[in-house]
Structures are given as C-alpha cells and as structure tokens.
C-alpha positions in Angstrom: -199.5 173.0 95.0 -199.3 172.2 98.5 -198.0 175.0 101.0 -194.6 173.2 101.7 -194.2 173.3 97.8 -194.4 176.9 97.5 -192.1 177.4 100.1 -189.2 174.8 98.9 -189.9 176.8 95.1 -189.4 179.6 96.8 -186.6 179.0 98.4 -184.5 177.8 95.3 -186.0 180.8 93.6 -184.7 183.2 96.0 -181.2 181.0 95.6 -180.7 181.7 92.1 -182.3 185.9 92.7 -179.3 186.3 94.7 -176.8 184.8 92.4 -177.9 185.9 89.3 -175.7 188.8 88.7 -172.5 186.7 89.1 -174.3 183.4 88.1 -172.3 183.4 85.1 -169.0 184.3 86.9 -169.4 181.4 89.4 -169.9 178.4 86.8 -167.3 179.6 84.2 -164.7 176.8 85.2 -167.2 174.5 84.6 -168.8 176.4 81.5 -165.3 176.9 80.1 -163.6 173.4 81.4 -166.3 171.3 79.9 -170.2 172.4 79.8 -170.0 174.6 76.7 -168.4 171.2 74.8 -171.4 169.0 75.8 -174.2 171.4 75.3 -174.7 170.7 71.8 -174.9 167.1 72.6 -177.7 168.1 74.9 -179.9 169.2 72.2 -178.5 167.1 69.3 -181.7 165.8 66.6 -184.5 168.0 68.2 -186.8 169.9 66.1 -189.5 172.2 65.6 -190.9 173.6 69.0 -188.4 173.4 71.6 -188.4 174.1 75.5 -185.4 175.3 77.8 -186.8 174.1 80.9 -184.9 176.4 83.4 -183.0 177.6 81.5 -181.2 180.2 83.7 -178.9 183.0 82.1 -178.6 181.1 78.8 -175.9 179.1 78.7 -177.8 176.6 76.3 -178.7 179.4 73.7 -175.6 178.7 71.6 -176.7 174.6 71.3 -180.0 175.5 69.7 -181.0 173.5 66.4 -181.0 175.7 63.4 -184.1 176.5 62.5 -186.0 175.9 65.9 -188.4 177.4 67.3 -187.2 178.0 70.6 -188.9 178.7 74.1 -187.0 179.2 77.3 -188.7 179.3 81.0 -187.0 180.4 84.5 -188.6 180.6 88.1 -185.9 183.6 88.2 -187.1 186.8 86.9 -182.8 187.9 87.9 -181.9 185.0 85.8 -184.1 185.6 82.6 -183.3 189.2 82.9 -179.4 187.6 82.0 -180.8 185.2 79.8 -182.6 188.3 77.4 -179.2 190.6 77.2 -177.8 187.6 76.0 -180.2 186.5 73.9 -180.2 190.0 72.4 -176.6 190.2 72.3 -176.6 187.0 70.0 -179.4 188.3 68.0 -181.4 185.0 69.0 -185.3 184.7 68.4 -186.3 183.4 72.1 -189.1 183.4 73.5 -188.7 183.8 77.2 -191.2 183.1 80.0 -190.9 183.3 83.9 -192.2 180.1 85.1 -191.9 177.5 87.5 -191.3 173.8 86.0 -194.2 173.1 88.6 -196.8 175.2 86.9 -195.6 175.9 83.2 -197.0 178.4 81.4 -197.9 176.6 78.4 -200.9 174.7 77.0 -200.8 171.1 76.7 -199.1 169.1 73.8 -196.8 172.5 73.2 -193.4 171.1 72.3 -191.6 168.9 70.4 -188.3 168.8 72.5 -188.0 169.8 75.9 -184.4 170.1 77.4 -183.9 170.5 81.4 -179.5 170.7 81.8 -178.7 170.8 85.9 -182.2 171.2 86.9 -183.7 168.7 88.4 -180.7 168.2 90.9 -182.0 171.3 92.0 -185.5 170.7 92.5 -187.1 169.0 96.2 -187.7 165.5 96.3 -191.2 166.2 97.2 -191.4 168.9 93.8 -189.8 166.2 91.2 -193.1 164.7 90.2 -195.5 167.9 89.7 -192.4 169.0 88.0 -192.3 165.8 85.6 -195.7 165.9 84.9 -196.2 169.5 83.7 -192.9 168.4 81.5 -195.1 165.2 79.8 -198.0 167.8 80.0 -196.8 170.5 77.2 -194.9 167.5 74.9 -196.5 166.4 71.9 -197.3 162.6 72.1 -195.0 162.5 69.7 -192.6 164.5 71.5 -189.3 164.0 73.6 -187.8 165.0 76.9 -184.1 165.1 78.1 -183.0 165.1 81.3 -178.9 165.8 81.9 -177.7 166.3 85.4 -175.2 165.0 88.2 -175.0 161.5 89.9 -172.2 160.0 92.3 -169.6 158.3 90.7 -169.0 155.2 92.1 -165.6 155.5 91.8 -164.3 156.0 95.6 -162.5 159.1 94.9 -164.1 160.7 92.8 -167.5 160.1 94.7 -165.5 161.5 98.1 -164.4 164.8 95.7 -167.8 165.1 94.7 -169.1 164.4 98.8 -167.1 167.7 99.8 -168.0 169.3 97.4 -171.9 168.7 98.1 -171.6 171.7 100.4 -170.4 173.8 97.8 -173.0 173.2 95.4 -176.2 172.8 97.5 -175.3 176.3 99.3 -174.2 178.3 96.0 -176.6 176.3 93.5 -179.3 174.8 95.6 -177.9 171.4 93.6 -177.3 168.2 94.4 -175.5 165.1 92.8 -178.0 163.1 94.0 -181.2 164.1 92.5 -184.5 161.9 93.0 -186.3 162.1 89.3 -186.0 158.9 88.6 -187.9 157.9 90.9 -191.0 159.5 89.6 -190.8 159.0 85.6 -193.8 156.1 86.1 -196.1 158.2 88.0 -195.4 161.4 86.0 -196.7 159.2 82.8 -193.0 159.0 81.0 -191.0 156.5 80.2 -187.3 155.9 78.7 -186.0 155.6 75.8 -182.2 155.8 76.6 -180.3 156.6 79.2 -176.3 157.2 79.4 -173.1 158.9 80.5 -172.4 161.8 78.5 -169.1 162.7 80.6 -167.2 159.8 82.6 -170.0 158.5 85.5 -171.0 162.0 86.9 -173.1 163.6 84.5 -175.9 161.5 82.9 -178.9 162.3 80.2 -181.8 160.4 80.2 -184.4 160.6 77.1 -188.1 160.4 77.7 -191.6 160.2 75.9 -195.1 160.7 77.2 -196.2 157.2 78.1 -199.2 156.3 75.6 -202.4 155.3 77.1 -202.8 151.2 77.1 
C-alpha cells in the first residue's frame, strides 16, 4: 500500500477512534428511523461463512442468518471494542478481527457471504479498488458480496437535503453520498448480479461474485 494509502486509512481510522464511544448515540435516528428495519434485508439468503466487512459497533449483529458462521472486521480497535460488549451482551458467537478492508486478515476463498453496510462511502477514491479486491480475494468462487450504501437522489430536493447535509456526514462519519466503487468492480475481478434501491433512491445494494476466469 502506497504511502498516501496509509495515510487516507489512517485518517478515517482515527475518525471513527474518536467517535466510537458515542458512535451509537450519533446514528440512533437513523438506526431507530429506518436502518434497524433494512438490516435484515441486508443479509437475507446468505449462508455458511459470513463476513461483516467493517462492521463498526455491531449494529448488523441482530440480521445474522441462523446458523451462520459469522466473522466481523473493523480498522477501529474503539469500534470492535463496542462491537464485543455487544456481541457478548447478545450472547452472539462472533468472531471479531481488527482489520483494514485494504489488507484483510483472512486467507483466500474464506467466505461464503461478505456484507459491507455504509462502508465504502467511506473509503478514498484512490482505496476503493485494493479494498474490492481483498473483498473478491477471501470469497469462495462460489461466494457472494453485497454492497449497501448512499447515492444522490435525483430528486431536486431531496438531493439539495442530502447536499447540506454532506458536511455533516463527511466530518462526523468520514462518509459520502457519493461513493466511487462502482467504478472499480471490473478491475477488482467482480461482477453484478443485481443491483437496486432498498429505500426510495438514496440507499442502494449491489450483489457481486468473483468474476470467473475466461
């Protein structure tokens, strides 16, 4: 990873270090108002050996499959401290890993799922394809990756709501509703097999599979 990497990783990292104790606290309108209703939706049909990418304090615990075998990674080592009193709090089997989407922590061909929910809109343009690829990297062949995050409606008021509040979320979430990743699903080795609105135009999940070899 190239030196301006580790300093944009660091960066977001250092973001979410310094929210992590009120994390929670900060996104309950949005947990309460209408994340917690879609988060099963998020993980709906996946099996076996499943991946959290980012997954933060663990909001996306209570979506889990039944019988999963469930993995969860942050850059945060604040965050996953939340994320492991609530995993024991819920009595949850998780394992939990600090590490950065760039450089998982995982062999190759590890997962079955892999679920990333407000993630990439907070990952560098310049991070989105190393991130991508270490994604493809641990899923199976067989194996399936979703995507869910922000985009500008292109409704003219709600896309001028959503351009004030672009302050508000890049300086409290290091977010954006304008995330690059799909620009790099071709050169990350992925390719989709649905994508759609999951809530109005301003929140869309995209499904992926490792691109097989022609």
């Amino acid at each position: 990873m190239s030196q301006s990497m580790q300093v944009e990783s660091l960066n977001a990292r250092k973001t979410y270090e310094r929210i992590a104790s009120i994390y929670d606290l900060l996104d309950a309108p949005y947990e309460i108002g209408w994340k917690r209703a879609l988060r099963r939706r998020m993980f709906d049909g996946l099996r076996g050996a499943i991946l959290d990418a980012g997954c933060g304090t663990g909001c996306n615990f209570v979506a889990y499959p039944e019988g999963a075998k469930a993995s969860g990674c942050d850059a945060s080592a604040a965050m996953l401290e939340k994320a492991r009193a609530r995993a024991e709090k819920m009595g949850l089997m998780v394992e939990l890993r600090r590490s950065d989407l760039t450089r998982l922590d995982w062999p190759d061909n590890t997962f079955d799922g892999i679920v990333a929910t407000f993630v990439f809109a907070c990952i560098e343009d310049r991070e989105q394809a190393a991130a991508l690829s270490e994604l493809r990297r641990v899923c199976k062949p067989d194996g399936e990756i979703r995507i869910v995050d922000y985009r500008l409606s292109p409704r003219p008021l709600i896309r001028a709501r959503q351009k004030l509040m672009s302050a508000w979320l890049n300086g409290t979430f290091a977010a954006t509703y304008t995330p690059t990743t799909e620009n790099y699903f071709d050169e990350a080795g992925l390719e989709v097999i649905e994508e759609k609105f999951i809530r109005s135009d301003v929140l869309k999940m995209i499904r992926l599979r490792p691109r097989k070899a022609s």
